[in-house]
C-alpha positions in Angstrom: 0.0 0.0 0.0 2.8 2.1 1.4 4.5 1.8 -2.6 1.4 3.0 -4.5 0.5 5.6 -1.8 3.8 7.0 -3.1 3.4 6.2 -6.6 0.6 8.1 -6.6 1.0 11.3 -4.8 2.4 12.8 -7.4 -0.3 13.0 -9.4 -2.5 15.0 -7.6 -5.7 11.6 -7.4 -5.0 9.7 -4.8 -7.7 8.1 -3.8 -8.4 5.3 -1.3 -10.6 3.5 -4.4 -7.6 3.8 -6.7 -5.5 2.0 -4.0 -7.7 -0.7 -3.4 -7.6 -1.7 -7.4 -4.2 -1.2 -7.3 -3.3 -3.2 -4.3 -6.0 -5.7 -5.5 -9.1 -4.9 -2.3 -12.0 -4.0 -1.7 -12.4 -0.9 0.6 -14.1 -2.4 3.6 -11.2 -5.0 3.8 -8.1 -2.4 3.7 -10.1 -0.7 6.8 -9.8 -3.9 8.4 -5.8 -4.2 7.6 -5.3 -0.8 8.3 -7.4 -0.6 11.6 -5.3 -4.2 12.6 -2.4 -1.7 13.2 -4.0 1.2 14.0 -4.0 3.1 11.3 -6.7 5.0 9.0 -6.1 5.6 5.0 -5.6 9.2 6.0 -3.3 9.2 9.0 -1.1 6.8 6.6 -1.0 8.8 3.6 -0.5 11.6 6.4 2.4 9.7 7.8 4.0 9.1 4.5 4.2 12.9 3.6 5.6 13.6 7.0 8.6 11.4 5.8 9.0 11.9 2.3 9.0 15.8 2.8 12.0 15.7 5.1 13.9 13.1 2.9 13.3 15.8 -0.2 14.4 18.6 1.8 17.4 16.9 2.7 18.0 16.2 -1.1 18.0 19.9 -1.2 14.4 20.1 -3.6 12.8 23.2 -2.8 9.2 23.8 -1.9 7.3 23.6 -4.6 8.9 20.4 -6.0 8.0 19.0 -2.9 4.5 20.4 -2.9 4.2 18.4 -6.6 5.7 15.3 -5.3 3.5 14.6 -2.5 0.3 15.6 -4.3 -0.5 19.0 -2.8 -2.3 21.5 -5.4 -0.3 24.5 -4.1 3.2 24.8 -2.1 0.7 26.8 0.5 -0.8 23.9 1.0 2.3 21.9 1.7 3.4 24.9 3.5 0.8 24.5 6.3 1.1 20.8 6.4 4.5 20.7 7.2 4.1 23.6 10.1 1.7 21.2 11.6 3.5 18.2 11.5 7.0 20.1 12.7 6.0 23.5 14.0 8.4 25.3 11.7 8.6 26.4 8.3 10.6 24.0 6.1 13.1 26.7 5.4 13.9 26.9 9.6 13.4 23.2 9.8 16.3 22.2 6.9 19.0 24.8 9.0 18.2 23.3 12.1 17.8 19.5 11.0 20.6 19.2 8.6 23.1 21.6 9.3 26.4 21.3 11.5 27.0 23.4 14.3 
């Protein structure tokens, strides 16, 4: 799931229908899997944005690349998400995270 999630966020229609073809599913029966370790679709695709944005920034992308890649429709957007997952912008969270001092 965690492959096609990714697969797909980059093009802006990722759906959990679209997953459950792709993975081969019905809907009712990736709740189950999901719920089985507590997880929802959202707080996974959630999850997997937290993650791949800090691996872009630390490939040096800037924010609207990374906005694209994980399937946002405008770097705002992205912006907001990542202030709530990290309570900084991505700009103060690349000098403190990847930085020397």
């Amino acid at each position: 799931v965690v492959e096609y999630v990714i697969d797909e966020l980059p093009k802006g229609n990722l759906t959990i229908e679209l997953i459950c073809d792709r993975v081969g599913m019905s809907r009712s029966t990736l709740h189950r899997r999901l719920k089985e370790e507590n997880a929802s679709f959202n707080q996974l695709v959630s999850d997997i944005r937290k993650a791949l944005s800090k691996t872009y920034l630390k490939q040096g992308m800037n924010v609207t690349q990374i906005a694209f890649l994980l399937g946002y429709s405008t770097a705002g957007n992205f912006l907001s998400a990542f202030k709530r997952w990290f309570g900084m912008n991505p700009t103060a969270f690349r000098k403190k995270a990847f930085t020397l001092h």
